[in-house]
C-alpha positions in Angstrom: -54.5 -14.6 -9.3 -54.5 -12.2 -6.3 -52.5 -12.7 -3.3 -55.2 -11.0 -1.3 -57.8 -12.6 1.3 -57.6 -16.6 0.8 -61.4 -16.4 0.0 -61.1 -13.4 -2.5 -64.1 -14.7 -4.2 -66.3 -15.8 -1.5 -69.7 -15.2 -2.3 -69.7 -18.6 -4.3 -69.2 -21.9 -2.7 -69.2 -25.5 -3.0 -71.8 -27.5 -0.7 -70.3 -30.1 0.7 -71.0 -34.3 1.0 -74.5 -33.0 3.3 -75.3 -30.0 1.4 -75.0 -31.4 -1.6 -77.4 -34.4 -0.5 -80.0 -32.0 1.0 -79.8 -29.3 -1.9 -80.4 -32.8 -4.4 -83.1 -34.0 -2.0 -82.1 -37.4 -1.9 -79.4 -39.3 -0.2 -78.2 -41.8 -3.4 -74.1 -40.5 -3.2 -74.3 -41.4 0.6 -75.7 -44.9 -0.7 -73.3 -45.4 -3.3 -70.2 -44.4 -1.1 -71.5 -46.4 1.6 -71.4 -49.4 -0.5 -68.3 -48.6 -2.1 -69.6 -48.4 -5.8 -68.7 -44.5 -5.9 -65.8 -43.0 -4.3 -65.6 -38.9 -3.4 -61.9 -37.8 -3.4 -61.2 -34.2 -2.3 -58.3 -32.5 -1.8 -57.7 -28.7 -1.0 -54.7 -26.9 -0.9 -53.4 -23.1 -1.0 -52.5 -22.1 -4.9 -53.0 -18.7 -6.7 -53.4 -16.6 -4.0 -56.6 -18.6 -2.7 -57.9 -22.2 -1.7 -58.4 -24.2 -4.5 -60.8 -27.4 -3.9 -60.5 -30.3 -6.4 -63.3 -32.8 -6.1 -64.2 -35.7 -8.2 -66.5 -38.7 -7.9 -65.0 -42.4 -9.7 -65.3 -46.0 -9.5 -61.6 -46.2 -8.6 -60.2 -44.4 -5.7 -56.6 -44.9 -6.8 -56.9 -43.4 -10.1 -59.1 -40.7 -8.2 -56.4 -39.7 -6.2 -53.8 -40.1 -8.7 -55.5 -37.8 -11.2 -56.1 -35.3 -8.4 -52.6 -34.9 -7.9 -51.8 -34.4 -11.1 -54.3 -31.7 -10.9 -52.2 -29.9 -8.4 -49.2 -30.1 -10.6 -51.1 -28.6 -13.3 -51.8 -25.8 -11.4 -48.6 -25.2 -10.0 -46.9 -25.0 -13.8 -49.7 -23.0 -15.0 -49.3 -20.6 -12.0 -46.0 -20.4 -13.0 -46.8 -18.3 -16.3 -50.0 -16.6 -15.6 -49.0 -15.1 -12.0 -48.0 -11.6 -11.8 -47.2 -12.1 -7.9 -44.6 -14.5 -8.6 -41.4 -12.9 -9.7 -39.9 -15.9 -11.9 -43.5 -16.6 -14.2 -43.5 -15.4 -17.3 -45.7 -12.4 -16.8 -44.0 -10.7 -14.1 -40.5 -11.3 -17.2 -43.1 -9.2 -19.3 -44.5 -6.5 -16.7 -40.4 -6.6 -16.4 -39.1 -6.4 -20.0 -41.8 -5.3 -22.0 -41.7 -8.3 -24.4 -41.4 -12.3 -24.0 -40.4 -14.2 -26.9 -42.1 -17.2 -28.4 -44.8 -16.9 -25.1 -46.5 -20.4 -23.6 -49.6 -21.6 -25.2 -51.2 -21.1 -22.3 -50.3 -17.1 -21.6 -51.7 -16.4 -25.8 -55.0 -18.2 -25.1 -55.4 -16.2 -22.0 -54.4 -12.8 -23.4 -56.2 -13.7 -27.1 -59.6 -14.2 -24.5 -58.5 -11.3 -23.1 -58.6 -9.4 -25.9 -61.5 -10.2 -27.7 -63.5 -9.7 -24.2 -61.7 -5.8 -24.4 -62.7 -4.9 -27.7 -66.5 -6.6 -27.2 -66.8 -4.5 -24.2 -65.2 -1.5 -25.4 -62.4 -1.1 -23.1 -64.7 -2.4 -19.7 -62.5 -5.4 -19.3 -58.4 -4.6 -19.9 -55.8 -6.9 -18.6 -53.2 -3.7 -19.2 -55.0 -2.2 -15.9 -52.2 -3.3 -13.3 -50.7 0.4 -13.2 -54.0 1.5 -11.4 -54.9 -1.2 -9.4 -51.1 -0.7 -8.5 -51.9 3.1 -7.2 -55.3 2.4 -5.6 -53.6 -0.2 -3.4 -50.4 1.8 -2.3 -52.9 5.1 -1.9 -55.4 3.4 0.3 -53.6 0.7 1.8 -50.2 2.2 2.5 -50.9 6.2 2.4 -54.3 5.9 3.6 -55.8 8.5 1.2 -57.7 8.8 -2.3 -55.8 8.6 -5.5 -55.0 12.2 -6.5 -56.5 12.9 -9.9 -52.9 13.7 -12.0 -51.7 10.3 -10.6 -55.0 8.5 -12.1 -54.0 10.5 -15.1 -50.6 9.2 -15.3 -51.8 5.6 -14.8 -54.3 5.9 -17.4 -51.7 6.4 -19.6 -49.7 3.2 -19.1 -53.7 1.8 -19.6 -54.5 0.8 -23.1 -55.8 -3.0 -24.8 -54.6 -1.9 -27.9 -51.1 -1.1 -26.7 -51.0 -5.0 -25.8 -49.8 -7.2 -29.1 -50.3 -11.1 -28.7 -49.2 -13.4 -31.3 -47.2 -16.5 -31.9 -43.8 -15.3 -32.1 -43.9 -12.6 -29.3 -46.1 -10.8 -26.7 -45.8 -7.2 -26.1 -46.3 -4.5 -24.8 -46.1 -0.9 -26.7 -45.6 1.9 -23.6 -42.3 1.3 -21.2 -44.1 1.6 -17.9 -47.0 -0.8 -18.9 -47.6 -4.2 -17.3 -50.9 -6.6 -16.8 -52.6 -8.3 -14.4 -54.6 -12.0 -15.1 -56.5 -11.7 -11.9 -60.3 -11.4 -13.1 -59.3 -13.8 -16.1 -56.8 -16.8 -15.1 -57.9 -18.3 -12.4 -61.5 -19.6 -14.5 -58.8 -20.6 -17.1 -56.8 -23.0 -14.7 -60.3 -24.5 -13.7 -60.9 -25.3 -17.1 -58.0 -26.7 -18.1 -57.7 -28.7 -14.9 -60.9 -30.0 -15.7 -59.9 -30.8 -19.3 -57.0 -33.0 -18.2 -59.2 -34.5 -15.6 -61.7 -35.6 -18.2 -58.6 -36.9 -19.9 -57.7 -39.3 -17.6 -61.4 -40.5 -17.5 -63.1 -38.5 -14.7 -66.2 -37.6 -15.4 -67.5 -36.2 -12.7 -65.4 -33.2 -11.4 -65.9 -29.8 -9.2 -63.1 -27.4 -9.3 -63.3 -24.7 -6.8 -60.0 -21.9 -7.3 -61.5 -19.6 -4.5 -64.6 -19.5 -5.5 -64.6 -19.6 -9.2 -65.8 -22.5 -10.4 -66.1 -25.8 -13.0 -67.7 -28.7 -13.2 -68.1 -31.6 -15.6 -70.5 -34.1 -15.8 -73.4 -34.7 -14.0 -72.7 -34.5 -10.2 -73.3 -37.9 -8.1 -76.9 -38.0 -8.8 -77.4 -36.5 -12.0 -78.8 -33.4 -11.5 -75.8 -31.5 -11.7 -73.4 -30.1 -8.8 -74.6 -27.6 -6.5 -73.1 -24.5 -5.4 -74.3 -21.6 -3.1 -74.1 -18.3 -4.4 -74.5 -16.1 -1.5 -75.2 -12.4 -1.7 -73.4 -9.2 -1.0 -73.5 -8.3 3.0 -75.8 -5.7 4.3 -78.0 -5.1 1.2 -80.6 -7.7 2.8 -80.5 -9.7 -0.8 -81.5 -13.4 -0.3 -78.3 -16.2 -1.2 -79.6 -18.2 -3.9 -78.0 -22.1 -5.4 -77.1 -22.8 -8.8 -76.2 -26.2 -10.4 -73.7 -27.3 -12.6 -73.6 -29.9 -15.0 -70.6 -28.4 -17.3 -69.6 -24.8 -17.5 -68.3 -22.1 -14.8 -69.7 -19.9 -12.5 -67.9 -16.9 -10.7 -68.4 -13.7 -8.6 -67.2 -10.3 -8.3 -68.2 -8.4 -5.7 -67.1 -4.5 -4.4 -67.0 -6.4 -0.7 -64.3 -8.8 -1.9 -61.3 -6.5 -1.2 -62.5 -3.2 -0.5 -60.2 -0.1 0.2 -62.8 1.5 2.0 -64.9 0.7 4.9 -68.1 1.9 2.2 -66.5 -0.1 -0.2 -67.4 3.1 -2.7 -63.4 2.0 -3.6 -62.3 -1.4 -4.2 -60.3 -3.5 -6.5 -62.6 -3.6 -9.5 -61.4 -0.4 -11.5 -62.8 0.9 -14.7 -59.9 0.8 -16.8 -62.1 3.8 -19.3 -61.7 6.4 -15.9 -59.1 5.0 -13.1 -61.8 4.9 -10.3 -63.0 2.1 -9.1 -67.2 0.8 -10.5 -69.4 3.2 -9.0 -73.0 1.4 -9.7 -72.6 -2.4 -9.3 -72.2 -4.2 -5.1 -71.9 -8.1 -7.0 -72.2 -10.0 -10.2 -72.3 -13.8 -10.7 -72.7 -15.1 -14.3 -72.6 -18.7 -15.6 -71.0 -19.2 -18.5 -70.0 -22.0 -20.9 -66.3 -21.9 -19.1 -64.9 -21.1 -16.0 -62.5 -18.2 -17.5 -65.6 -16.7 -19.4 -67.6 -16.7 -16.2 -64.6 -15.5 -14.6 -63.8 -12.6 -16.9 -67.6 -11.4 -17.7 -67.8 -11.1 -13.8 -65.2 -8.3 -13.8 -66.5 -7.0 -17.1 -70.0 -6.4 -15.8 -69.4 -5.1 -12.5 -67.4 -2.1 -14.6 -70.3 -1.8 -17.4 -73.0 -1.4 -14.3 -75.7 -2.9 -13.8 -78.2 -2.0 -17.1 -75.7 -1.9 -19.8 -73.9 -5.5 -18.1 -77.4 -7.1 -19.0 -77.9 -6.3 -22.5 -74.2 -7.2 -23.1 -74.5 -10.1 -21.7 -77.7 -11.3 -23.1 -76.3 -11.1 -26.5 -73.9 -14.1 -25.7 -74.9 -17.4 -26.3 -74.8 -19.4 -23.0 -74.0 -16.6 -20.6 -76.6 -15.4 -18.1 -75.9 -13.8 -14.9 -77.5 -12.1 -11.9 -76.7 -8.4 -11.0 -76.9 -6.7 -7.7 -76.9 -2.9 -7.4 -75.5 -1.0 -5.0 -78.9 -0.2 -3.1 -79.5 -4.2 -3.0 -81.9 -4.2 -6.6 -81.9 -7.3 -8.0 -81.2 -7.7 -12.2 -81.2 -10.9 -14.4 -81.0 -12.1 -17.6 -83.5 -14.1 -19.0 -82.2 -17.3 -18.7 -81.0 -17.6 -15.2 -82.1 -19.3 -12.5 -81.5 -19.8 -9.0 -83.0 -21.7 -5.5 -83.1 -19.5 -2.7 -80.4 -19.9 -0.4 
């Protein structure tokens, strides 16, 4: 949930009403809209930092619309716990206090993921980060120089999973100083959960685009799931390639996506194990049984690097992912699969 370029996640994208019909091959939802069997309602609006796109294909364009604004609402009240950049939610209380009493269902579920993701990548992914990310920014962006080595010290200090206590009764964190940041995690957990109400009220067929990481349920228009463009990382001469969805989450992180430096050998993605920024790895996109997993394991292998973010994530069931190096070399699990862009 980053406040940063509207498109933070860029490098994936929905193709619209004429993409969509070309990348399929056919021209069956133009048909069925035409003749008013199937209506497309889409709706975009600024939320979390980003765009966020909610599409969905029904037999009743009332209830379309209706459950699309609810979608909105759900956003806004779930951006309203899981937001560090808004003072009031009930992270920035904890990055504040330290503690938060009997915590929102939905804050536990995405710190509990968070967790588990920390300890099954031994430290690579760690929501407790924000005190570095915090330094790297006002270095580069307001001092205009490198970290100096003591102050990565000092912030790897106030750095630490283990420090971070989640349960029913209480969040907390152990170290005065510490605080988190939901930005490579939340965002794939709103899609989800928007998507899970949107099922709810009987849509079946949904896309949910929060700036570029992305759900889906059911089918797509035509049946062969929905179709979105991965496109690759700038000046590495790596081919875009399309991916579709027919349940699930796909997501990007990419070293291009808000660099510090005009190499982008610095940027926003920071090993949490060293205080520098992931030396190895230009982009990752994984597709994953959820939005938030696809949306955390991005993050998680673009620290891990290239080689060891493979065999990690080919030992997950429903996970695969392609990996791009920072020389343009191309890396994928065994079960992915992608159209050239």
């Amino acid at each position: 949930m980053s406040p940063g370029p509207l498109n933070r996640r860029g490098a994936l994208r929905v193709l619209g009403a004429a993409g969509a019909s070309m990348a399929m091959g056919g021209a069956l939802l133009f048909e069925l809209v035409r003749r008013g069997r199937l209506h497309r309602v889409r709706r975009t609006e600024g939320r979390m930092g980003t765009l966020v796109t909610v599409e969905v294909v029904h037999e009743d364009p009332s209830a379309a619309r209706a459950a699309v604004e609810d979608a909105f609402a759900t956003i806004d009240s779930l951006e309203s716990v899981l937001s560090r950049h808004d003072e009031t939610s009930v992270v920035s209380r904890l990055n504040r206090e330290g503690r938060v009493p009997s915590p929102p269902l939905s804050l536990r579920e995405v710190l509990a993921t968070a967790q588990r993701l920390s300890h099954s990548t031994q430290g690579a992914f760690d929501v407790t980060m924000a005190p570095l990310l915090a330094l790297h920014a006002h270095a580069y962006q307001v001092e205009e120089r490198e970290p100096r080595p003591e102050e990565i010290r000092r912030a790897l200090a106030l750095v630490g999973f283990e420090a971070l206590h989640v349960a029913r009764d209480a969040v907390v964190l152990d170290r005065p100083g510490m605080a988190v940041t939901l930005d490579g995690i939340a965002k794939g957990y709103v899609v989800d959960r928007v998507i899970e109400e949107l099922r709810a009220a009987g849509i079946e067929d949904v896309i949910v685009d929060a700036g570029g990481d992305i759900g889906a349920a059911g089918s797509g228009p035509e049946g062969y799931g929905w179709p979105v463009g991965v496109q690759a990382p700038p000046g590495l001469g790596v081919e875009s390639v399309g991916v579709r969805l027919q349940g699930g989450g796909v997501a990007t992180s990419g070293d291009y996506m808000q660099s510090f430096t005009q190499d982008r050998r610095a940027h926003h993605i920071i090993d949490p194990r060293t205080g520098w920024s992931s030396a190895a790895t230009a982009a990752v996109s994984v597709r994953a049984s959820t939005a938030m997993w696809a949306d955390a394991l991005s993050t998680a292998a673009m620290v891990l690097g290239p080689e060891e973010a493979r065999s990690t994530l080919e030992a997950l069931p429903g996970v695969d992912a392609m990996l791009v190096g920072k020389k343009g070399e191309i890396r994928t699990t065994s079960g992915w699969s992608g159209e050239r862009g």
